[in-house]
N, C-alpha and C positions, 0 to 999 in steps of 0.2 A: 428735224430733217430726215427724209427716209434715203437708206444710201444700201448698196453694196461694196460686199469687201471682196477684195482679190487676196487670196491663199493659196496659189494653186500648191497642189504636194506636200505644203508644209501643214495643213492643218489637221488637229489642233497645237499639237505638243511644238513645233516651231513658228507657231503665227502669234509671238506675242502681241502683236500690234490687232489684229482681228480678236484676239482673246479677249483684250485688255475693252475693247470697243463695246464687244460685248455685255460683258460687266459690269463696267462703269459707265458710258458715252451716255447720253442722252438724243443718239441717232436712235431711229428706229431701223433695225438693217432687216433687208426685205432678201438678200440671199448674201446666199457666201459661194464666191466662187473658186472649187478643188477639182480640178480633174478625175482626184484620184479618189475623190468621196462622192462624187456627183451621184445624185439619187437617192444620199441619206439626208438627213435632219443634222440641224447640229445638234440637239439633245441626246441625239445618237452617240455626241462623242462627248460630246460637254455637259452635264446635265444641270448645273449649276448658273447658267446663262441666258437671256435670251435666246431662243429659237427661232429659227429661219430655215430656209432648203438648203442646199446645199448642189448647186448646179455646175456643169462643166464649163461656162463659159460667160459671156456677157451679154450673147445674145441671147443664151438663155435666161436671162433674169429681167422678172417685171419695171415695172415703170420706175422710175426712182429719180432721186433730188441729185444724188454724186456718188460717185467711186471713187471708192477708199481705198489705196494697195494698205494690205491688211499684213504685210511682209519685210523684217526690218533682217534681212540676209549681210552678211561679213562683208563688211566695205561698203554695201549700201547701195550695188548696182541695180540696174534694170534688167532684166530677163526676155531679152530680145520677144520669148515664146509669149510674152505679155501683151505685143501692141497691138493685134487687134481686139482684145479687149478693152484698151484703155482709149482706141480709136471708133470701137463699137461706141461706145459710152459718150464721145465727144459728140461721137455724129447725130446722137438722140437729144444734145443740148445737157448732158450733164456736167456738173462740175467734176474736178478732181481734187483730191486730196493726198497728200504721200509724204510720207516721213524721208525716202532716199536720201541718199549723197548727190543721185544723180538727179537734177533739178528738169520736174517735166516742161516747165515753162521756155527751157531751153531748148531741147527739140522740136524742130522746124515743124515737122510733119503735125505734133501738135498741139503748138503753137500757132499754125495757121488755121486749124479744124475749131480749134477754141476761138477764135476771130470770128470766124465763118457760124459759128452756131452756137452765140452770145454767152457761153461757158468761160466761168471761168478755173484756174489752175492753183492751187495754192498748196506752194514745197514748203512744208513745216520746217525742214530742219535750215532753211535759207533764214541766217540771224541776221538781225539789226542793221545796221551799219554804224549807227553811233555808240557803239559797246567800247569801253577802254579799261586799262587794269585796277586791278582792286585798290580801295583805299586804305582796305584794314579797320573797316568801321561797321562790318554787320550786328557788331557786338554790340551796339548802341543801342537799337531798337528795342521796344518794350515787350515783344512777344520772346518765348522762349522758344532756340530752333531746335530740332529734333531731325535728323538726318539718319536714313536707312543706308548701310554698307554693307558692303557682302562678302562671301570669304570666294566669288566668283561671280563670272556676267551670267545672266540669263538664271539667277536664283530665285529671283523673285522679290526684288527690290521695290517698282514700282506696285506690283498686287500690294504686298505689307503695307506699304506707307499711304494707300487709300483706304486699305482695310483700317487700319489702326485710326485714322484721320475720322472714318465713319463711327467707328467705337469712341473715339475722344469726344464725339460730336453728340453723339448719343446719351453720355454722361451730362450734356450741357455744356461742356468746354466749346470754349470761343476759338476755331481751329481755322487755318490755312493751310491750302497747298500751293508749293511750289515746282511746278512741274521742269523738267531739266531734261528730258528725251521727245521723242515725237510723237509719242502713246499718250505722255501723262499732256504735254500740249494740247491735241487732236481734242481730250475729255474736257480739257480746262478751257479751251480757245484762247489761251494765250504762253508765255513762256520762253523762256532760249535755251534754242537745241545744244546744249553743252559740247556736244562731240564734233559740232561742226564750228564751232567758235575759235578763232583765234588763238593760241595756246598760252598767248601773253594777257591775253583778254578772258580767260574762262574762270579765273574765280572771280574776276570782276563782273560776269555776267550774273554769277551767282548772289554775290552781291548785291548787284542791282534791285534782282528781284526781292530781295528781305525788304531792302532799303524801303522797296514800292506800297510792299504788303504788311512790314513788321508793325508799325504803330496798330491796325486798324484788327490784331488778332492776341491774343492772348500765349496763340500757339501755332509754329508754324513747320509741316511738317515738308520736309525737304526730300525729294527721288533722288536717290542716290543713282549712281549708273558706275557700273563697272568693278574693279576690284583692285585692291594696292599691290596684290600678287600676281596680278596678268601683263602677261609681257607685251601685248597690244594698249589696253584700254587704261594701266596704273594712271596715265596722264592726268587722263578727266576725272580719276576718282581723286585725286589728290586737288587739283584746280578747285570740286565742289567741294571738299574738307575744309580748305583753306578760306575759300569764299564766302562761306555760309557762317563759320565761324560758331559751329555748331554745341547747343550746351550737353544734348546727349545726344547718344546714337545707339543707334538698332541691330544687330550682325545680320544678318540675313542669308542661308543655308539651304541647300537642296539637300531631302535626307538621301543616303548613298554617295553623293559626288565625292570621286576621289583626287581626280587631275581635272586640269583647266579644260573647260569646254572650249572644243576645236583645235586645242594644242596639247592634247593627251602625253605628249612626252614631258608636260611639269606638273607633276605632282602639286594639288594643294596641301599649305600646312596644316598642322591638327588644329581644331577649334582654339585648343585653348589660346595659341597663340596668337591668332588676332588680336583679340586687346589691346596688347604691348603693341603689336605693330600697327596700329591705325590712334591708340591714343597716343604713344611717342612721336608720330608724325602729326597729328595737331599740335601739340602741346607750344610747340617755340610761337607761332600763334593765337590758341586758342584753345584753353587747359581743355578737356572734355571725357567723356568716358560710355563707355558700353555699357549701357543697365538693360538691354533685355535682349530677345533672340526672338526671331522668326525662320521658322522652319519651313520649307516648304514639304509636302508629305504627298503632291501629287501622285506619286507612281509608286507607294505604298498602300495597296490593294485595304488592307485591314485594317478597322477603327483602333483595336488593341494594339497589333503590332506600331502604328502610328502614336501612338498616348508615350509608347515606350523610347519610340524614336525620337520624341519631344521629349520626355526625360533626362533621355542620356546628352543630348543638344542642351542641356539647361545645366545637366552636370557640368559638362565639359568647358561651359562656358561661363559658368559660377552665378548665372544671375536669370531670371523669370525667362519663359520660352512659352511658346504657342505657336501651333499654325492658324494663324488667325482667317484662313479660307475656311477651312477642315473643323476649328475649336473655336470656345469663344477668347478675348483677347483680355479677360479681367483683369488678372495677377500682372497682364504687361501694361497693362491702361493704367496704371494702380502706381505702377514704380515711374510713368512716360509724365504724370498728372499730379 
Protein backbone atom coordinates (compact mmCIF):
# COMPACT_ATOMS: atom_id res chain seq x y z
CA UNK A 1 0.00 0.00 0.00
CA UNK A 2 1.56 3.42 -0.95
CA UNK A 3 0.18 5.95 1.74
CA UNK A 4 1.18 9.35 3.41
CA UNK A 5 1.94 10.17 6.83
CA UNK A 6 0.75 13.26 8.62
CA UNK A 7 3.59 14.71 11.22
CA UNK A 8 3.06 18.17 11.02
CA UNK A 9 5.82 19.82 13.61
CA UNK A 10 6.53 17.00 15.27
CA UNK A 11 8.78 15.26 12.94
CA UNK A 12 11.17 13.22 13.48
CA UNK A 13 12.03 13.26 17.24
CA UNK A 14 8.00 13.34 18.25
CA UNK A 15 6.39 11.35 15.34
CA UNK A 16 6.82 8.02 16.80
CA UNK A 17 4.00 6.67 14.93
CA UNK A 18 5.44 8.00 11.23
CA UNK A 19 9.03 6.77 12.63
CA UNK A 20 7.95 3.55 13.56
CA UNK A 21 6.04 3.21 9.92
CA UNK A 22 8.95 4.04 8.40
CA UNK A 23 11.05 1.31 9.63
CA UNK A 24 9.13 -1.34 10.07
CA UNK A 25 5.48 -0.90 7.99
CA UNK A 26 5.42 -2.62 4.81
CA UNK A 27 3.66 0.77 3.43
CA UNK A 28 5.38 2.21 0.78
CA UNK A 29 5.16 6.10 2.09
CA UNK A 30 5.35 8.26 -0.90
CA UNK A 31 5.59 11.71 1.47
CA UNK A 32 5.54 12.79 4.90
CA UNK A 33 3.65 15.66 5.58
CA UNK A 34 5.55 18.68 8.32
CA UNK A 35 4.99 22.04 7.71
CA UNK A 36 7.93 22.67 9.55
CA UNK A 37 10.36 20.53 7.29
CA UNK A 38 8.58 20.89 4.12
CA UNK A 39 11.22 20.68 1.22
CA UNK A 40 13.53 18.30 2.97
CA UNK A 41 13.94 14.54 2.66
CA UNK A 42 13.37 12.46 5.46
CA UNK A 43 16.98 10.99 5.09
CA UNK A 44 17.67 14.45 5.86
CA UNK A 45 16.52 13.78 9.35
CA UNK A 46 16.35 10.02 9.61
CA UNK A 47 18.89 8.36 7.77
CA UNK A 48 18.29 4.91 8.88
CA UNK A 49 14.63 4.66 7.14
CA UNK A 50 12.99 4.70 4.21
CA UNK A 51 12.99 7.93 2.35
CA UNK A 52 10.34 10.16 0.93
CA UNK A 53 9.90 14.21 0.62
CA UNK A 54 8.82 15.65 2.98
CA UNK A 55 5.96 18.24 1.94
CA UNK A 56 3.65 20.97 3.66
CA UNK A 57 0.55 19.73 3.13
CA UNK A 58 -1.77 16.95 1.44
CA UNK A 59 -2.18 18.71 -1.41
CA UNK A 60 1.04 18.67 -1.86
CA UNK A 61 1.72 15.06 -1.94
CA UNK A 62 1.34 12.47 -4.83
CA UNK A 63 -1.13 10.10 -5.68
CA UNK A 64 -1.47 7.56 -2.87
CA UNK A 65 -3.59 4.49 -1.40
CA UNK A 66 -4.29 6.31 2.37
CA UNK A 67 -3.25 8.71 5.15
CA UNK A 68 -1.78 7.83 7.88
CA UNK A 69 -1.82 10.57 10.94
CA UNK A 70 1.76 9.67 11.73
CA UNK A 71 1.26 11.49 15.27
CA UNK A 72 0.27 9.82 18.67
CA UNK A 73 0.19 13.54 20.92
CA UNK A 74 -0.91 13.26 25.01
CA UNK A 75 -4.50 12.26 25.20
CA UNK A 76 -4.74 11.39 21.60
CA UNK A 77 -6.60 14.45 20.17
CA UNK A 78 -7.13 15.84 16.79
CA UNK A 79 -5.32 19.04 15.67
CA UNK A 80 -8.19 21.13 14.32
CA UNK A 81 -5.01 22.54 11.96
CA UNK A 82 -5.26 18.80 10.43
CA UNK A 83 -8.65 18.73 8.65
CA UNK A 84 -7.95 19.80 5.47
CA UNK A 85 -5.59 17.50 5.10
CA UNK A 86 -7.32 14.56 6.09
CA UNK A 87 -10.38 16.06 3.95
CA UNK A 88 -7.78 16.79 1.16
CA UNK A 89 -7.20 13.04 1.20
CA UNK A 90 -10.95 11.93 1.50
CA UNK A 91 -11.90 13.92 -1.46
CA UNK A 92 -9.05 12.08 -3.71
CA UNK A 93 -10.80 8.64 -2.39
CA UNK A 94 -8.12 7.78 0.03
CA UNK A 95 -8.38 5.71 2.95
CA UNK A 96 -7.48 6.74 6.53
CA UNK A 97 -5.77 5.33 9.10
CA UNK A 98 -5.10 6.79 12.69
CA UNK A 99 -4.05 5.59 15.84
CA UNK A 100 -6.05 8.77 18.10
CA UNK A 101 -8.36 8.68 21.07
CA UNK A 102 -10.22 10.72 18.81
CA UNK A 103 -12.08 8.30 16.45
CA UNK A 104 -12.24 9.83 12.73
CA UNK A 105 -15.10 7.75 11.79
CA UNK A 106 -17.11 9.76 14.15
CA UNK A 107 -16.83 13.09 12.71
CA UNK A 108 -19.56 13.96 10.56
CA UNK A 109 -17.72 16.04 8.12
CA UNK A 110 -15.67 12.81 7.40
CA UNK A 111 -17.61 10.41 7.69
CA UNK A 112 -19.91 11.71 5.01
CA UNK A 113 -16.76 12.55 2.58
CA UNK A 114 -15.69 8.95 3.13
CA UNK A 115 -19.43 7.91 1.89
CA UNK A 116 -19.25 10.24 -0.82
CA UNK A 117 -15.72 8.89 -2.29
CA UNK A 118 -15.85 5.14 -1.54
CA UNK A 119 -12.92 5.52 1.26
CA UNK A 120 -12.71 3.95 3.89
CA UNK A 121 -11.60 5.01 7.82
CA UNK A 122 -10.08 2.76 10.03
CA UNK A 123 -9.40 4.11 14.04
CA UNK A 124 -6.77 1.59 15.26
CA UNK A 125 -6.96 2.29 18.64
CA UNK A 126 -11.03 1.56 18.49
CA UNK A 127 -10.90 -2.14 20.46
CA UNK A 128 -13.10 -5.12 20.10
CA UNK A 129 -16.00 -5.23 21.76
CA UNK A 130 -16.02 -8.75 23.01
CA UNK A 131 -12.69 -8.09 25.13
CA UNK A 132 -13.27 -9.26 29.05
CA UNK A 133 -11.04 -9.75 32.11
CA UNK A 134 -8.12 -11.99 32.46
CA UNK A 135 -8.30 -15.46 33.27
CA UNK A 136 -4.85 -15.79 34.66
CA UNK A 137 -3.75 -18.35 32.10
CA UNK A 138 -1.18 -16.73 29.62
CA UNK A 139 1.18 -18.84 31.42
CA UNK A 140 -0.05 -21.89 29.66
CA UNK A 141 0.81 -21.42 26.35
CA UNK A 142 4.03 -23.12 24.86
CA UNK A 143 5.86 -20.15 23.54
CA UNK A 144 8.09 -18.22 26.03
CA UNK A 145 6.76 -14.32 26.47
CA UNK A 146 9.29 -11.72 26.57
CA UNK A 147 7.79 -8.30 27.37
CA UNK A 148 9.76 -4.82 26.74
CA UNK A 149 9.19 -2.20 30.05
CA UNK A 150 10.68 1.04 30.34
CA UNK A 151 11.90 3.10 33.18
CA UNK A 152 9.49 5.82 31.05
CA UNK A 153 6.92 6.32 27.86
CA UNK A 154 8.34 7.35 24.72
CA UNK A 155 11.89 5.37 25.34
CA UNK A 156 11.79 3.23 23.03
CA UNK A 157 9.83 0.18 23.87
CA UNK A 158 8.09 -0.60 20.61
CA UNK A 159 11.65 0.08 18.38
CA UNK A 160 13.42 -2.71 20.94
CA UNK A 161 10.99 -5.22 20.95
CA UNK A 162 10.83 -5.33 16.80
CA UNK A 163 14.48 -4.92 16.88
CA UNK A 164 15.10 -7.70 19.11
CA UNK A 165 12.11 -9.86 17.44
CA UNK A 166 14.20 -9.39 13.93
CA UNK A 167 17.57 -10.49 15.72
CA UNK A 168 15.59 -13.62 17.35
CA UNK A 169 14.46 -14.26 13.97
CA UNK A 170 17.62 -13.99 12.38
CA UNK A 171 19.18 -16.66 14.69
CA UNK A 172 16.27 -19.06 13.42
CA UNK A 173 14.01 -18.63 16.55
CA UNK A 174 10.46 -19.18 15.79
CA UNK A 175 9.31 -15.63 17.08
CA UNK A 176 5.92 -13.58 17.60
CA UNK A 177 4.79 -10.29 17.96
CA UNK A 178 2.42 -8.88 20.03
CA UNK A 179 1.53 -5.65 19.15
CA UNK A 180 -0.31 -3.46 22.16
CA UNK A 181 -0.27 0.26 20.81
CA UNK A 182 -1.30 1.80 17.47
CA UNK A 183 2.34 1.84 15.70
CA UNK A 184 3.00 -1.81 16.55
CA UNK A 185 -0.85 -2.58 15.31
CA UNK A 186 -0.69 -0.29 11.95
CA UNK A 187 2.84 -2.76 11.04
CA UNK A 188 1.32 -5.93 12.34
CA UNK A 189 -2.59 -5.25 10.97
CA UNK A 190 -3.71 -6.57 13.76
CA UNK A 191 -3.84 -6.23 17.84
CA UNK A 192 -5.58 -4.38 20.94
CA UNK A 193 -4.91 -0.86 21.49
CA UNK A 194 -4.08 -1.45 25.36
CA UNK A 195 -4.59 2.27 26.24
CA UNK A 196 -7.97 2.45 25.04
CA UNK A 197 -9.29 -0.75 26.57
CA UNK A 198 -11.44 -1.05 29.24
CA UNK A 199 -9.30 -0.87 32.55
CA UNK A 200 -10.92 -4.08 33.81
CA UNK A 201 -10.49 -5.58 30.50
CA UNK A 202 -6.71 -4.55 29.68
CA UNK A 203 -4.76 -7.55 30.78
CA UNK A 204 -7.35 -9.67 29.66
CA UNK A 205 -6.82 -8.07 26.12
CA UNK A 206 -3.41 -8.90 26.67
CA UNK A 207 -4.11 -12.13 27.24
CA UNK A 208 -6.13 -12.79 24.70
CA UNK A 209 -3.59 -12.11 22.29
CA UNK A 210 -0.76 -14.87 23.86
CA UNK A 211 -3.82 -17.06 23.98
CA UNK A 212 -4.31 -16.40 19.92
CA UNK A 213 -0.63 -16.54 19.07
CA UNK A 214 1.23 -18.63 21.91
CA UNK A 215 0.95 -22.34 20.72
CA UNK A 216 2.06 -21.48 16.96
CA UNK A 217 5.58 -19.48 18.21
CA UNK A 218 8.27 -20.57 20.16
CA UNK A 219 8.75 -17.07 21.21
CA UNK A 220 6.62 -14.17 21.77
CA UNK A 221 7.69 -10.90 22.06
CA UNK A 222 5.28 -8.38 23.85
CA UNK A 223 5.22 -4.10 23.31
CA UNK A 224 5.23 -2.88 26.27
CA UNK A 225 3.62 0.73 26.55
CA UNK A 226 4.32 3.05 29.25
CA UNK A 227 5.98 2.82 32.60
CA UNK A 228 5.21 1.72 36.42
CA UNK A 229 6.58 5.12 37.49
CA UNK A 230 4.38 7.49 35.34
CA UNK A 231 1.78 9.09 37.06
CA UNK A 232 -0.51 9.04 33.79
CA UNK A 233 0.30 5.76 31.95
CA UNK A 234 1.33 3.09 35.24
CA UNK A 235 -2.25 1.57 34.51
CA UNK A 236 -1.58 0.07 31.19
CA UNK A 237 1.85 -0.88 31.93
CA UNK A 238 0.89 -2.90 34.98
CA UNK A 239 -2.72 -4.40 33.09
CA UNK A 240 0.25 -5.73 30.13
CA UNK A 241 2.58 -7.19 33.04
CA UNK A 242 -0.21 -8.78 34.58
CA UNK A 243 -1.67 -10.10 31.20
CA UNK A 244 0.93 -11.30 29.38
CA UNK A 245 2.34 -13.09 32.29
CA UNK A 246 5.49 -12.59 31.18
CA UNK A 247 8.76 -15.20 31.66
CA UNK A 248 11.28 -12.29 30.96
CA UNK A 249 11.52 -8.74 30.43
CA UNK A 250 13.56 -6.17 28.77
CA UNK A 251 14.17 -2.35 30.79
CA UNK A 252 14.00 -0.10 28.12
CA UNK A 253 15.95 3.45 28.59
CA UNK A 254 16.46 6.71 26.84
CA UNK A 255 20.35 7.65 27.45
CA UNK A 256 20.21 11.17 29.47
CA UNK A 257 16.42 10.89 30.65
CA UNK A 258 16.12 12.10 34.01
CA UNK A 259 12.30 13.13 34.81
CA UNK A 260 9.10 11.79 33.17
CA UNK A 261 8.53 12.96 29.84
CA UNK A 262 5.83 15.82 29.93
CA UNK A 263 5.73 15.75 33.65
CA UNK A 264 9.17 17.02 34.39
CA UNK A 265 8.31 17.75 38.05
CA UNK A 266 8.84 13.61 38.74
CA UNK A 267 12.01 12.69 38.69
CA UNK A 268 12.71 9.07 37.27
CA UNK A 269 14.30 6.53 39.69
CA UNK A 270 17.90 5.22 39.24
CA UNK A 271 18.23 2.22 36.88
CA UNK A 272 19.01 0.10 39.39
CA UNK A 273 15.83 0.30 40.88
CA UNK A 274 13.55 -1.05 38.36
CA UNK A 275 14.04 -4.57 38.77
CA UNK A 276 12.60 -4.62 42.29
CA UNK A 277 9.96 -2.47 41.19
CA UNK A 278 8.44 -4.14 38.12
CA UNK A 279 9.70 -7.85 39.23
CA UNK A 280 7.95 -7.40 42.83
CA UNK A 281 4.86 -6.30 40.96
CA UNK A 282 4.61 -9.32 38.80
CA UNK A 283 5.60 -11.81 41.06
CA UNK A 284 1.91 -12.39 43.24
CA UNK A 285 1.14 -13.36 39.50
CA UNK A 286 3.79 -14.33 37.53
CA UNK A 287 7.37 -14.89 39.05
CA UNK A 288 9.72 -13.09 36.12
CA UNK A 289 12.72 -11.03 35.96
CA UNK A 290 14.87 -8.45 33.95
CA UNK A 291 17.80 -10.20 32.04
CA UNK A 292 18.80 -7.44 29.54
CA UNK A 293 18.47 -3.47 28.76
CA UNK A 294 17.89 -1.62 25.79
CA UNK A 295 19.13 1.66 25.54
CA UNK A 296 18.04 4.16 23.47
CA UNK A 297 21.18 6.40 22.31
CA UNK A 298 19.30 8.41 19.64
CA UNK A 299 20.60 11.96 20.70
CA UNK A 300 24.00 10.70 21.51
CA UNK A 301 25.78 12.32 18.72
CA UNK A 302 29.07 9.65 19.10
CA UNK A 303 29.64 5.94 18.46
CA UNK A 304 32.27 5.92 21.56
CA UNK A 305 30.48 8.10 23.83
CA UNK A 306 27.20 5.77 23.10
CA UNK A 307 29.42 2.17 23.65
CA UNK A 308 30.02 3.93 27.13
CA UNK A 309 26.44 4.95 27.61
CA UNK A 310 25.47 1.26 27.00
CA UNK A 311 28.07 0.28 29.59
CA UNK A 312 27.09 2.14 32.22
CA UNK A 313 23.05 1.29 31.40
CA UNK A 314 24.34 -2.50 31.74
CA UNK A 315 26.24 -1.60 34.95
CA UNK A 316 23.65 -0.10 36.46
CA UNK A 317 21.21 -2.57 35.72
CA UNK A 318 23.46 -5.77 36.45
CA UNK A 319 22.55 -7.69 33.20
CA UNK A 320 23.57 -7.51 29.12
CA UNK A 321 22.50 -4.05 27.35
CA UNK A 322 22.63 -2.77 23.82
CA UNK A 323 21.12 -0.26 21.62
CA UNK A 324 19.90 -2.64 19.27
CA UNK A 325 19.14 0.44 16.55
CA UNK A 326 22.73 1.92 17.03
CA UNK A 327 24.61 -1.89 17.91
CA UNK A 328 24.15 -5.32 17.30
CA UNK A 329 21.84 -7.13 19.86
CA UNK A 330 24.05 -10.50 20.49
CA UNK A 331 24.91 -10.61 24.21
CA UNK A 332 20.89 -9.59 24.65
CA UNK A 333 19.57 -12.34 21.95
CA UNK A 334 21.94 -14.76 23.79
CA UNK A 335 20.43 -14.25 27.57
CA UNK A 336 16.30 -13.47 25.61
CA UNK A 337 17.19 -17.28 23.66
Amino acid sequence: MNVAVLAHEKFPDRAKTAVGLLRYADYEVEAVLDRDNAGKRVSDLVPDVQDAPIVAEMADAPEVDALVIGIAPIGGGFDESWRSDVTTALERGCDLISGLHYFLEDDEEFARLAAENDADIWDVRNPPEDLTVAQGVADEVDAEVILTVGTDCSVGKMTATLELLEAARERGADAGFIPTGQTGIMIEGWGNPIDRVVSDFTAGAVEEMILERGDDYDYLFVEGQGSIVHPAYSAVTCGILHGSMADKLVLCHEAGREAVHGYEEFDLPPVADYAALYEDLARPVHETEIVAGALNTKHVEDDDAARDAVATFADELDAPATDPVRFDADEVVDELL
